[in-house]
C-alpha positions in Angstrom: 78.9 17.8 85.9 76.9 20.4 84.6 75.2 24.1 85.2 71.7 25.5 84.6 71.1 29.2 83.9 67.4 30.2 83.5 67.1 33.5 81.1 63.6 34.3 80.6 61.0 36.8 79.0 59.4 38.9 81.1 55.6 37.9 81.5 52.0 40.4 80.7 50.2 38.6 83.4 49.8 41.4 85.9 47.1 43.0 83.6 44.5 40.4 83.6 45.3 39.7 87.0 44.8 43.2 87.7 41.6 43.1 86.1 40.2 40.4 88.3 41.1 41.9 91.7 39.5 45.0 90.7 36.5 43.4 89.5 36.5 41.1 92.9 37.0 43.8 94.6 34.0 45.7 93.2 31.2 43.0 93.3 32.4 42.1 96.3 31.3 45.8 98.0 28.1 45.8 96.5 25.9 46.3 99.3 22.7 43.9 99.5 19.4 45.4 99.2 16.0 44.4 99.8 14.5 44.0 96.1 12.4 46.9 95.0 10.8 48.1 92.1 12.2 51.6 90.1 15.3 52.9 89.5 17.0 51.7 92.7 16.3 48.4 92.4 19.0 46.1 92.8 21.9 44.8 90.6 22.8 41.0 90.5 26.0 40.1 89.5 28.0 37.2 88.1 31.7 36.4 87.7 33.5 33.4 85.7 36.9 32.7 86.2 39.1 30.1 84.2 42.6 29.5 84.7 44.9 26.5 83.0 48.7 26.3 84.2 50.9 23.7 82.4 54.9 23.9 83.8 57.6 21.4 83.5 59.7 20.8 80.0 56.9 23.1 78.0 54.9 25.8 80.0 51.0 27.1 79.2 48.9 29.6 80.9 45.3 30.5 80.0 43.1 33.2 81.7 39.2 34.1 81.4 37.0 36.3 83.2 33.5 36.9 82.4 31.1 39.6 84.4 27.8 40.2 84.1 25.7 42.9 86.0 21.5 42.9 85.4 19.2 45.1 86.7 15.4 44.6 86.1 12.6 46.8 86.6 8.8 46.0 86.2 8.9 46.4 82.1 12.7 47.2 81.8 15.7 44.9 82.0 19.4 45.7 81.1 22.4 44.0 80.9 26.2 44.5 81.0 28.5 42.0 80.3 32.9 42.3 80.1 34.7 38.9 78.7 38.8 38.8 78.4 40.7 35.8 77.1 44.3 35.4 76.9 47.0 32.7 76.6 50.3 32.4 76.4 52.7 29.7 75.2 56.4 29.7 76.5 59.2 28.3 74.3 62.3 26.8 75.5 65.7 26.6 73.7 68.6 24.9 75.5 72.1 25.3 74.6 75.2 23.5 76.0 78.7 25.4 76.8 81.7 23.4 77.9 83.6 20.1 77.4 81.5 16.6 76.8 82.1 15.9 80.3 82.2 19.7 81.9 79.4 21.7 80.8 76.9 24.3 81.6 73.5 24.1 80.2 71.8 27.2 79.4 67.8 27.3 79.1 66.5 30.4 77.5 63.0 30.8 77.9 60.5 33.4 75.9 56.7 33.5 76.5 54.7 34.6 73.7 50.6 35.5 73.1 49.2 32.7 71.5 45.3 33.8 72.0 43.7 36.9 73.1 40.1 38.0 72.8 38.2 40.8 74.5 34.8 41.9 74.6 32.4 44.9 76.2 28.4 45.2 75.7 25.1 46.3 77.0 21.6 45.2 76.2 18.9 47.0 76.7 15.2 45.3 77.0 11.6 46.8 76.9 8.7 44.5 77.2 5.8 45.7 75.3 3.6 42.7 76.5 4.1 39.6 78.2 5.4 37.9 75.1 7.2 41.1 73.2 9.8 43.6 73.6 11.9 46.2 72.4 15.9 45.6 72.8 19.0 47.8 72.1 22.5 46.4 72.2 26.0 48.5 72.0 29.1 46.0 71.9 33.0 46.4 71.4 35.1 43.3 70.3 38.5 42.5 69.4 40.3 39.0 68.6 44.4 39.7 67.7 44.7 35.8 66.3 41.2 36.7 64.2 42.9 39.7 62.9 39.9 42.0 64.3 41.9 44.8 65.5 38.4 46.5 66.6 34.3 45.9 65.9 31.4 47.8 67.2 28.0 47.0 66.5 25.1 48.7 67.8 21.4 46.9 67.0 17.9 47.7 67.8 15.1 45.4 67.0 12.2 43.5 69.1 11.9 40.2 70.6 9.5 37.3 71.3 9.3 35.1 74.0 8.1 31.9 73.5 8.6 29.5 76.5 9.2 31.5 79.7 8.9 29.1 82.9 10.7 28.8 85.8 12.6 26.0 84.3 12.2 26.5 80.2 13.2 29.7 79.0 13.4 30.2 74.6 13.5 33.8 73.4 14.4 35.1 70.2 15.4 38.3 68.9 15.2 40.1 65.3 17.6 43.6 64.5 19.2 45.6 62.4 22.7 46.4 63.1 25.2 49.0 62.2 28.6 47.9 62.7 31.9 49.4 62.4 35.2 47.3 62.1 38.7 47.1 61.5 41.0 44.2 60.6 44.7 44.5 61.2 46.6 46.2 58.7 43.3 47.2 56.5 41.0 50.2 56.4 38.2 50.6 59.0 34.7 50.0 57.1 31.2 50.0 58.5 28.2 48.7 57.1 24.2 48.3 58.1 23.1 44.8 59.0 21.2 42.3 60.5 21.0 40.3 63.4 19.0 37.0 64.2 19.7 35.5 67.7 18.0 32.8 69.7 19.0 31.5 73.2 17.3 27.9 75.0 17.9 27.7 79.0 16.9 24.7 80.2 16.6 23.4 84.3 18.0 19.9 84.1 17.9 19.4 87.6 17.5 21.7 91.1 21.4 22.1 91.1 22.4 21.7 87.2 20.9 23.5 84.0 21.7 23.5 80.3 22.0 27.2 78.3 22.4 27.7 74.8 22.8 31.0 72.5 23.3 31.8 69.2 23.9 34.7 67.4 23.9 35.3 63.4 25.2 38.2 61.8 25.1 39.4 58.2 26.2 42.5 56.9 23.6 43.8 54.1 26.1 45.9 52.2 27.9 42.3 51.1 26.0 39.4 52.1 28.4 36.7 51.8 30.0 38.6 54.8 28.3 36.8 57.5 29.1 35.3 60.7 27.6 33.2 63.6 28.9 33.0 67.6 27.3 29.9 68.7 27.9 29.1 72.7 26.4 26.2 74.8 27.0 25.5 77.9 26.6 23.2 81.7 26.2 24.3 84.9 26.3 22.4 88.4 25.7 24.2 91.5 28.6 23.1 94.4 26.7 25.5 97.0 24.3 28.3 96.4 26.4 30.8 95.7 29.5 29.0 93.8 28.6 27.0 90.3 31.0 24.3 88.1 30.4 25.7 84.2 31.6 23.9 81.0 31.3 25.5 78.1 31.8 25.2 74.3 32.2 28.1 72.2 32.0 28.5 68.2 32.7 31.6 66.6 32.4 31.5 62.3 33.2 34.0 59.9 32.4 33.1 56.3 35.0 36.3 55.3 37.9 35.9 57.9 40.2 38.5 57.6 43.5 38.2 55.6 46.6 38.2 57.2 49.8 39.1 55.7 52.2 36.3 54.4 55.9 36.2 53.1 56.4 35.5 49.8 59.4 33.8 48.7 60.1 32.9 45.2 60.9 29.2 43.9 64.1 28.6 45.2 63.3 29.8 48.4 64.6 33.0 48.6 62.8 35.8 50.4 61.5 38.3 47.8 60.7 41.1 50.4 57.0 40.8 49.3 53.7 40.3 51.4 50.6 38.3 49.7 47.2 38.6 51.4 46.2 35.0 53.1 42.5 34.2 54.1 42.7 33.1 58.2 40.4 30.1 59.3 36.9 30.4 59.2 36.2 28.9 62.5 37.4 29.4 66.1 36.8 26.7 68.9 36.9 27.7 72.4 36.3 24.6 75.4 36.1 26.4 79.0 35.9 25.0 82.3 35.3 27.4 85.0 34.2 28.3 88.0 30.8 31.1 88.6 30.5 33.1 91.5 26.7 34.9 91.8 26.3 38.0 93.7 
């Protein structure tokens, strides 16, 4: 016969979670309004929610929420947009305590952060004509498992408009950026740049559509410091107000950040020392979710 004691971590969860009911709770208020032209014209609204729960002999949880607020006027658009991701992975260690046929086993369970990425930015849009505009961006981002403690780039630059039907949209933008940063454990730095981004939206069918954007980025103080953030993704409407999203997500960096390593020396034995090790170039992020519009 045996026993099972549970022991485990306490879990983060009730942030994020906090963060969707207040944003729930927030687009849900919003009042509808006739459309009108000006400065009290109204704001539409989008939220994506992603959720993965694995439980059993190993346990998994993943989170996203994306929101987006526009607001268009007859020349002017802008656009606000909020992402979190986070992730954790819990481990389990069993122990036995008894006799071989009396004993009591004893799980001991600790959840750890295995991915978390958060992002904040607004876009500003002035059409000069019916093919060109001016845009302004201000963004915030941070990655823990990137090592990017902090980044905020602000850009300014113009945009043309190539295809703009109801069911083909391709628009691409030119800027310079200034960007500020700071990787874990390293000095902040900021730079001028420049950023190229082009983004293909495409009405497959009356309830389904394709939508592509990608982003380049290259600082001009070192330009072998450059970096794409490449996302494509599928949509299927399942009523008017409530859309199935799969999406594929590729963010590059040609400098990753370096994150600090143990050194041991030949034997094995722990020397007390840190080296500098490059992180991957590449992070893959595959999302299934579920789109609300307001």
């Amino acid at each position: 016969m045996f026993k099972r004691i549970l022991r485990s971590a306490p879990s983060a969860w009730a942030v994020a979670l906090g963060l969707l009911v207040l944003s729930a709770l927030g687009l849900a208020q919003t009042p509808e309004k006739a459309e009108t032209k000006g400065l009290l014209g109204p704001w539409k609204a989008t939220a994506e929610l992603g959720y993965v729960l694995s439980s059993g002999n190993s346990s998994t949880s993943t989170f996203s929420l994306a929101t987006t607020l526009k607001r268009a006027w007859e020349k002017d658009a802008l656009t606000v947009k909020a992402y979190v991701l986070t992730s954790r992975a819990t481990d389990i260690t069993r122990t036995a305590q008894g006799t071989e046929t009396d004993f009591t086993v004893i799980e001991e369970k600790m959840s750890r952060l295995v991915a978390e990425n958060f992002a904040f930015s607004g876009h500003y849009d002035h059409r000069l004509s019916q093919k060109v505009l001016l845009q302004s961006s201000l963004g915030w981002d941070s990655n823990r498992f990137a090592g990017l403690a902090g980044r905020v780039v602000l850009t300014a630059g113009t945009g043309y408009a190539w295809v703009e039907t109801k069911r083909t949209i391709f628009k691409t933008d030119g800027a310079f950026t200034y960007t500020w940063r700071q990787y874990y454990d390293q000095d902040p730095t900021s730079f001028l740049g420049f950023r190229a981004l082009a983004k293909f939206e495409q009405k497959i069918l009356e309830s389904s559509g394709f939508v592509s954007e990608f982003i380049f980025d290259d600082n001009l103080k070192k330009m072998a410091d450059w970096r794409y953030d490449w996302t494509s993704a599928v949509t299927a409407s399942i009523t008017k107000t409530l859309l199935l999203k799969a999406s594929l997500r590729l963010v590059y960096s040609n400098v990753p950040a370096d994150e600090a390593v143990a050194l041991f020396d030949p034997l094995g034995n722990p020397t007390g020392l840190t080296v500098p090790v490059p992180l991957k170039h590449l992070d893959t992020y595959i999302t299934t979710s579920f789109v609300v519009n307001f």
